[in-house]
TIGUBA-775755 format. One record per residue (C-alpha): residue number from 1; residue in three letters; x, z, y. Coordinates in steps of 0.25 Angstrom, whole numbers, padded with zeros to 4 digits. Each point is the difference from the previous one (the first is absolute). Layout:
N
NUM,ala,X,Z,Y
...
***
This chain:
406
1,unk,0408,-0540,-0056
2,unk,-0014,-0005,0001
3,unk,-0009,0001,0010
4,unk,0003,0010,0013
5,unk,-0008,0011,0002
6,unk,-0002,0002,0012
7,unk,0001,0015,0002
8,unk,-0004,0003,0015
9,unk,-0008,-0008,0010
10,unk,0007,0005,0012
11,unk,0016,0005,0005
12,unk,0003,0011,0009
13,unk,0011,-0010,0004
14,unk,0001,-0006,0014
15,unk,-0002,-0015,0002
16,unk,0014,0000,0006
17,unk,0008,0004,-0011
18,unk,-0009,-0006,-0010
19,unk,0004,-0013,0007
20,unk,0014,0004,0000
21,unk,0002,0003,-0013
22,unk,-0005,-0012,-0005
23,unk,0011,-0010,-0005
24,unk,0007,0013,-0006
25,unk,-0011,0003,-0007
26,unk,-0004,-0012,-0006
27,unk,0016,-0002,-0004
28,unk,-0004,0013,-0008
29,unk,-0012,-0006,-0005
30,unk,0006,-0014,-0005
31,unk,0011,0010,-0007
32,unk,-0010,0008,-0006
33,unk,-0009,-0011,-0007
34,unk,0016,-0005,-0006
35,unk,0004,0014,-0004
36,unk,-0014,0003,-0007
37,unk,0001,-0011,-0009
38,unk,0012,0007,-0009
39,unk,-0004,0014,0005
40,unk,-0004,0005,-0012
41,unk,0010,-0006,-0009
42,unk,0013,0008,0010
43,unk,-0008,0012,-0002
44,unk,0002,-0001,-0014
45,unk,0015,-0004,0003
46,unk,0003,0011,0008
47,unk,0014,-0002,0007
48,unk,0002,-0008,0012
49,unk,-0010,-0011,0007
50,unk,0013,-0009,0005
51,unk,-0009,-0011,0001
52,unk,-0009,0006,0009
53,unk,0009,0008,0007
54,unk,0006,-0013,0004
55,unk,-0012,-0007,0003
56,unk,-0002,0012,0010
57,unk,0014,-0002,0005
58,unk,-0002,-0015,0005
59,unk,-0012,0004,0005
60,unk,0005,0005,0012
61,unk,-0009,0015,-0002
62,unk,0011,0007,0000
63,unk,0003,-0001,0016
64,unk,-0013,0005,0000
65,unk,0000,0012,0008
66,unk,0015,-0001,0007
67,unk,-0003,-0002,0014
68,unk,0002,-0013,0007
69,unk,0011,0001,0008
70,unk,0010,0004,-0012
71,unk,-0008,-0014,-0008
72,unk,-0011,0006,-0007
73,unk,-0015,-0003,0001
74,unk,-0003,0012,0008
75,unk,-0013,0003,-0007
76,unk,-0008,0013,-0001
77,unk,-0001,0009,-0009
78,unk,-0015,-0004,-0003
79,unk,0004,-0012,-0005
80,unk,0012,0003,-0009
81,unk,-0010,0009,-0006
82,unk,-0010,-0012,-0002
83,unk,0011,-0007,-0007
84,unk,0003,0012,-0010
85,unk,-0015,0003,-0002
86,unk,-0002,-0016,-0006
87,unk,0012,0001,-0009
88,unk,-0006,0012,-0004
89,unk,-0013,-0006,-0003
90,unk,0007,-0009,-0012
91,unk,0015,0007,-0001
92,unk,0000,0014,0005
93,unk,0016,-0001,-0005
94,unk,0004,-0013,0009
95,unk,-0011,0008,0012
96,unk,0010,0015,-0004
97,unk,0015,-0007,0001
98,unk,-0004,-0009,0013
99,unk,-0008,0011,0008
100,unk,0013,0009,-0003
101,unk,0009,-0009,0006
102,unk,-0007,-0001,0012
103,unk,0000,0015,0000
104,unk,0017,0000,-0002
105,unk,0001,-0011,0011
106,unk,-0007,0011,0010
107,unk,0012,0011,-0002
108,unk,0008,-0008,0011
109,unk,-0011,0000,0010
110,unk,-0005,0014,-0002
111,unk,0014,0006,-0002
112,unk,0012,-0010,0004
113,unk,0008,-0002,0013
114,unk,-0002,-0013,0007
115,unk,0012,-0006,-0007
116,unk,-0005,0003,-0014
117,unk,-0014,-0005,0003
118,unk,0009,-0014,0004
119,unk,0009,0001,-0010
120,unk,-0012,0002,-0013
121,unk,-0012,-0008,0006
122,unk,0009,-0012,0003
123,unk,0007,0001,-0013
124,unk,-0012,0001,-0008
125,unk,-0008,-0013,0007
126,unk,0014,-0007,-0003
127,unk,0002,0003,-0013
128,unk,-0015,0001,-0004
129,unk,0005,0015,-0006
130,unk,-0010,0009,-0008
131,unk,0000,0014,0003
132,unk,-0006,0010,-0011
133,unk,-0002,0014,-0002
134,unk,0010,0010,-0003
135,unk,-0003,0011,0009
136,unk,-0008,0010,-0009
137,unk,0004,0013,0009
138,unk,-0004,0008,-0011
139,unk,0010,-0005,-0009
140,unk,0014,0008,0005
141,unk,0010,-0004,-0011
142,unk,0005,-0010,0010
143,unk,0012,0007,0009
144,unk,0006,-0008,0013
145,unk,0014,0006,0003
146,unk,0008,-0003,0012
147,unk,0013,-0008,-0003
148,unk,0011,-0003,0012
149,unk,-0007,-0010,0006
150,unk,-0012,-0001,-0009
151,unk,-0008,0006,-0011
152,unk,0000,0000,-0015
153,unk,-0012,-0001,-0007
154,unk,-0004,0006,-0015
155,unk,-0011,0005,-0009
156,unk,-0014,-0006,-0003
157,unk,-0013,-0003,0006
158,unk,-0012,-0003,-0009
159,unk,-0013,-0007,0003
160,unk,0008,-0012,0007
161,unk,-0012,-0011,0001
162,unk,0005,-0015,0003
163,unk,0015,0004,-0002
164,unk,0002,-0012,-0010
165,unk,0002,-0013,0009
166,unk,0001,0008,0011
167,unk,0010,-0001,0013
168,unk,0000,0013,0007
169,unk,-0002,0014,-0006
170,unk,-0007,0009,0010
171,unk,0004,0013,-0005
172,unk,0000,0017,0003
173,unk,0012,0007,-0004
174,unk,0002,0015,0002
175,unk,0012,0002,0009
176,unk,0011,0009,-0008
177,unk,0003,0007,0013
178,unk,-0013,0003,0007
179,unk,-0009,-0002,-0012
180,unk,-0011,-0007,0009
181,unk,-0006,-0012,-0005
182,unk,0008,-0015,0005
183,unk,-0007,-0012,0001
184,unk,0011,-0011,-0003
185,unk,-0003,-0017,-0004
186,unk,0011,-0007,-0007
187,unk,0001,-0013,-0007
188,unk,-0006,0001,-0015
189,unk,0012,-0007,-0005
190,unk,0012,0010,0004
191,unk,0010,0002,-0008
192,unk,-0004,0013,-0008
193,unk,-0014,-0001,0000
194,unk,-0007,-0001,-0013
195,unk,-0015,-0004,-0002
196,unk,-0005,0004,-0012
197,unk,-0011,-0007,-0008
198,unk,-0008,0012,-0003
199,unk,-0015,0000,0005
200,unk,-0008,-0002,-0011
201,unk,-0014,0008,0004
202,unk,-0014,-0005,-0004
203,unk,-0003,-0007,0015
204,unk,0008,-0007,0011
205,unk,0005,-0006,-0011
206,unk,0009,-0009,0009
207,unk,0004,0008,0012
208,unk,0015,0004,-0007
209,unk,-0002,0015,0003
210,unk,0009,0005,-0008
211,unk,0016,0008,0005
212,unk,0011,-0005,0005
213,unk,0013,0008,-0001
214,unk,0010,0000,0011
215,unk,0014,0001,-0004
216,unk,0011,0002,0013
217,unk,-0008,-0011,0008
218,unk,0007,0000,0013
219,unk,-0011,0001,0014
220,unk,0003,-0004,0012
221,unk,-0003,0006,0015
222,unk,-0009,-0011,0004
223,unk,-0008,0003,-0013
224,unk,-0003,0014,0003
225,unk,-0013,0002,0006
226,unk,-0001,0015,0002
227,unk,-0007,0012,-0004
228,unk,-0014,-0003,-0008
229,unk,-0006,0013,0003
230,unk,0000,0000,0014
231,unk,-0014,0002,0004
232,unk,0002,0005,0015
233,unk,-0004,-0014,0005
234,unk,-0012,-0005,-0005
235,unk,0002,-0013,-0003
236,unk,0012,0002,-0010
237,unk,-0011,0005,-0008
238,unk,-0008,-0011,0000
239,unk,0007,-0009,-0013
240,unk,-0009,0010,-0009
241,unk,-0013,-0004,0008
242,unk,0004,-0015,-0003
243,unk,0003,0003,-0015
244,unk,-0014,0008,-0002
245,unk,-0007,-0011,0005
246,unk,0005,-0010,-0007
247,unk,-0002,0007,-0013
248,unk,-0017,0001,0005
249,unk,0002,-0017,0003
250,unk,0006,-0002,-0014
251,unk,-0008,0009,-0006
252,unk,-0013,-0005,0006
253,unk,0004,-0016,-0004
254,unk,0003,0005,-0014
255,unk,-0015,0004,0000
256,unk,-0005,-0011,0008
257,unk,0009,-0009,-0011
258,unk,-0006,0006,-0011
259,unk,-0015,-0002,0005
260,unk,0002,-0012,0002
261,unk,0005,-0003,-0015
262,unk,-0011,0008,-0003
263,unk,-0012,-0008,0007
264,unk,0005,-0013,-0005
265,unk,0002,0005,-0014
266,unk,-0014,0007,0001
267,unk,-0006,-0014,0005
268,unk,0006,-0010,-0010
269,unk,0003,0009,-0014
270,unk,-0008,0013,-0001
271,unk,-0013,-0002,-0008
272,unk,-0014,0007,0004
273,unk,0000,0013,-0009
274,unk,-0012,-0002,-0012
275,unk,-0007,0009,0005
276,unk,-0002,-0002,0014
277,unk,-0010,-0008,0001
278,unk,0006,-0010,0009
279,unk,0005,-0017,-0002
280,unk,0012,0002,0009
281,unk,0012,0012,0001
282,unk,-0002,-0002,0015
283,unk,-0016,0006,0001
284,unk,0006,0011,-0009
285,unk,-0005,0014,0008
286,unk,0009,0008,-0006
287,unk,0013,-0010,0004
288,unk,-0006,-0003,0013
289,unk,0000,0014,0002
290,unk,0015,0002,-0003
291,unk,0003,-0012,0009
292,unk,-0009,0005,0012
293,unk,0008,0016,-0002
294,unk,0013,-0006,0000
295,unk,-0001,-0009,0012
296,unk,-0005,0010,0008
297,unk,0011,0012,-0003
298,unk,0009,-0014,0002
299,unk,-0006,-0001,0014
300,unk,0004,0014,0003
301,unk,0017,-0001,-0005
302,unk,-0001,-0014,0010
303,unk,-0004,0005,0011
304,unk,0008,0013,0001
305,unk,0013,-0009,-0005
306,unk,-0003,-0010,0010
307,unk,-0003,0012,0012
308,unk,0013,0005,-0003
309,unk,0006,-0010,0001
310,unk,-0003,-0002,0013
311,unk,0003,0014,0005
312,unk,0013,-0003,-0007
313,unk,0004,-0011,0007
314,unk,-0005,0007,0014
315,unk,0011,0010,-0005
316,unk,0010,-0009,-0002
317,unk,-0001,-0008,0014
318,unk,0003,0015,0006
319,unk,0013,0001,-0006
320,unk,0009,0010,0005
321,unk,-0013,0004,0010
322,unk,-0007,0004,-0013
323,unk,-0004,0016,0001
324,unk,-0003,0008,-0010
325,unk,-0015,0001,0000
326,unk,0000,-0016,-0001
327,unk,0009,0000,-0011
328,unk,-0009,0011,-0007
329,unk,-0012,-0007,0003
330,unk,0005,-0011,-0007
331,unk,0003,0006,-0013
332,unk,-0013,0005,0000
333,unk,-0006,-0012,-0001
334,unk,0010,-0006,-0009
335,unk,-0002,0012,-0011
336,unk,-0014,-0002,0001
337,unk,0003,-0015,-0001
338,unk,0008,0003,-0012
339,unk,-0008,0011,-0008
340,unk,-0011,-0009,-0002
341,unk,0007,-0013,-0003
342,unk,0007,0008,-0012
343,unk,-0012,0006,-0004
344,unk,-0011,-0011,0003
345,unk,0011,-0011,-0007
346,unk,0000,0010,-0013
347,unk,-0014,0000,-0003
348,unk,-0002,-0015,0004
349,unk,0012,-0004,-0009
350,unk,-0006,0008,-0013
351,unk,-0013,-0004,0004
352,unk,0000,-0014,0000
353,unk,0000,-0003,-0015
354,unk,-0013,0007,0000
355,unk,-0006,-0012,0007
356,unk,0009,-0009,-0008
357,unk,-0002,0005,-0016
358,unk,0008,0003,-0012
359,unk,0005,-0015,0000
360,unk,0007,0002,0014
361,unk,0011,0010,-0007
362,unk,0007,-0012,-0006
363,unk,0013,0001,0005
364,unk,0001,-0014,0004
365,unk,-0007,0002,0012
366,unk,0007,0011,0003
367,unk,-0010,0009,0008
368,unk,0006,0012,-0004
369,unk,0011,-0003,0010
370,unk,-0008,0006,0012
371,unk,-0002,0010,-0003
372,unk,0015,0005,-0007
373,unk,0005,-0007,0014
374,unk,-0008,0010,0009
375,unk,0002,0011,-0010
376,unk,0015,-0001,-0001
377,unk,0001,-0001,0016
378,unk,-0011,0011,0003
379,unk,0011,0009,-0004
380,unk,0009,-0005,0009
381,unk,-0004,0012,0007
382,unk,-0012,0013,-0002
383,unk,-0013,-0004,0006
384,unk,-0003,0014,-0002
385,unk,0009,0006,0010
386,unk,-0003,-0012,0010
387,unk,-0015,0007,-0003
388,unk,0005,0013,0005
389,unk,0008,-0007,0011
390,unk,-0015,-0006,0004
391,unk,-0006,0013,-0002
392,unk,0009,0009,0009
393,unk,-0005,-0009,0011
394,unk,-0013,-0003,-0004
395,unk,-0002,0017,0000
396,unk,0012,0004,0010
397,unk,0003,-0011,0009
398,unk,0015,-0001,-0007
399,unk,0006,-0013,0002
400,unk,0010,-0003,-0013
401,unk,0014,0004,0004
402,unk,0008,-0012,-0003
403,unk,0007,-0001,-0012
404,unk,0005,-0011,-0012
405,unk,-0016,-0003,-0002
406,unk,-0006,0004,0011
***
């Protein structure tokens, strides 16, 4: 990748957990620098990074966030983070199917009995399982049906990221008697499950987001979880803080990535324009001026990304404690977090091949990839209603009512 750029001076981040979080992070970092070397070359590929999956596997990152007395690392939010945020930087699809599953693996804390948190956490430090993402509560084709002693399961869910080389499929399902929305998790390889190779989108390439089709797939008691839409209790609600903000982490490392790229590519290739007057492309005024705007809106997405972050983590510790003012505070900062990740990352992505030149588009370099990355997950949600959303407390004082994305 060339020579880091070293976007910001300072970190909002306590010495504590920046101590903390270090072996972790430099596990991420040693990964990162393997998984750059093909990254662009499995973009072109698409399908699944087995390789790297299981290079992430024997890591030990997957324990990450399960606390310590079911075997896991224990470790905060603010470092798992970290972690997605330096995949993201060279391989925002191996940052998307690793942060997900973290974001699975919390369903049992925030939801499950005691006994399921045992029973799941314990199972997946043994058997080094992969949770993915099959929730998409939007997507109600998939219909849960009480059955004796369990439930049959049948229909489709789409946007299933990870689900190849998976182990357990966090999913929502509509229950046929009451029609509220079930969160369930059940092993990817039940009989009757079908995983479908369909994803086939312009970025995140890799992540396998494509359907699966369920087909008489039997569930269990113990794999019930309950009611998704609860929002009486505060924390309940708190998965949809956790998955905003780690969509502004992986969107900022997919800018930070790409500025990197750019810098190194701008200091060993780009040729001074004939007419500018200068020997070298680095006294360039007109490049030193790109470079000088983009690291400064690049200070802005860091520090309210890092802030949140933070507060998150504040919020999380709380746990069933958590109010409701808390809770909304916090997705007040992560939307901002996450409005200007989407929007500073667009502009960075597109306009870094104005600093690079016309020979920069060749596709071996694969440049283009941030920015189709960012764009094909900036749609993961409308940054124009989390606008309003800021807005309505920004003018009213209304804190977002909990929902899927908020």
């Amino acid at each position: 990748m060339g020579q880091s750029l070293k976007l910001s001076q300072t970190s909002v981040l306590s010495p504590e957990l920046q101590v903390q979080s270090k072996d972790y992070l430099q596990i991420a970092k040693d990964l990162a620098q393997e998984f750059a070397k093909t990254a662009i070359e499995r973009d072109k590929q698409g399908g699944t990074p087995q390789a790297e999956r299981d290079r992430i596997r024997s890591s030990g990152l997957l324990s990450l966030v399960i606390p310590k007395q079911y075997g896991g690392a224990g470790e905060n939010w603010i470092t798992a983070f970290q972690i997605s945020r330096e995949f993201a930087k060279v391989d925002s699809s191996l940052a998307h199917v690793y942060s997900y599953h973290h974001l699975g693996v919390t369903i049992p804390h925030i939801f499950g009995s005691e006994s399921q948190k045992e029973q799941f956490y314990t199972k997946t430090i043994q058997n080094q399982w992969w949770w993915c993402n099959a929730l998409n509560p939007l997507d109600r084709r998939l219909v849960l049906t009480p059955h004796q002693d369990y439930f049959i399961l049948n229909g489709a869910k789409s946007f299933c990221s990870g689900s190849h080389d998976s182990d357990v499929l966090p999913i929502t399902a509509v229950n046929s008697e009451t029609q509220a929305i079930i969160i369930l998790a059940i092993p990817s390889n039940r009989l009757g499950i079908k995983i479908n190779h369909d994803w086939d989108n312009i970025g995140q390439r890799q992540t396998d987001s494509g359907s699966i089709h369920f087909e008489n797939v039997r569930v269990y008691p113990e794999e019930v979880f309950g009611d998704r839409t609860q929002t009486d209790i505060p924390f309940r609600t708190i998965r949809a803080c956790l998955t905003q903000l780690n969509l502004a982490h992986i969107y900022l490392g997919i800018t930070e990535g790409a500025l990197t790229a750019a810098k190194h590519y701008t200091l060993t290739e780009t040729r001074p324009w004939l007419t500018s007057t200068v020997n070298q492309t680095a006294e360039d005024p007109y490049i030193l001026q790109h470079y000088g705007e983009m690291w400064v809106e690049l200070q802005a997405v860091i520090h309210l990304t890092e802030s949140a972050a933070i507060l998150l983590q504040s919020a999380w510790d709380k746990g069933i404690a958590l109010s409701e003012e808390e809770r909304g505070q916090c997705a007040i900062a992560i939307a901002a977090a996450k409005v200007t990740a989407a929007k500073t990352g667009l502009r960075i992505t597109n306009r870094i091949f104005e600093v690079m030149g016309a020979r920069s588009t060749n596709s071996r370099y694969g440049f283009d990839r941030y920015w189709r990355n960012l764009r094909t997950f900036t749609l993961h949600d409308s940054i124009d209603y989390k606008v309003q959303e800021i807005g309505k407390w920004a003018l009213n004082n209304q804190l977002p009512q909990p929902s899927f994305y908020s």
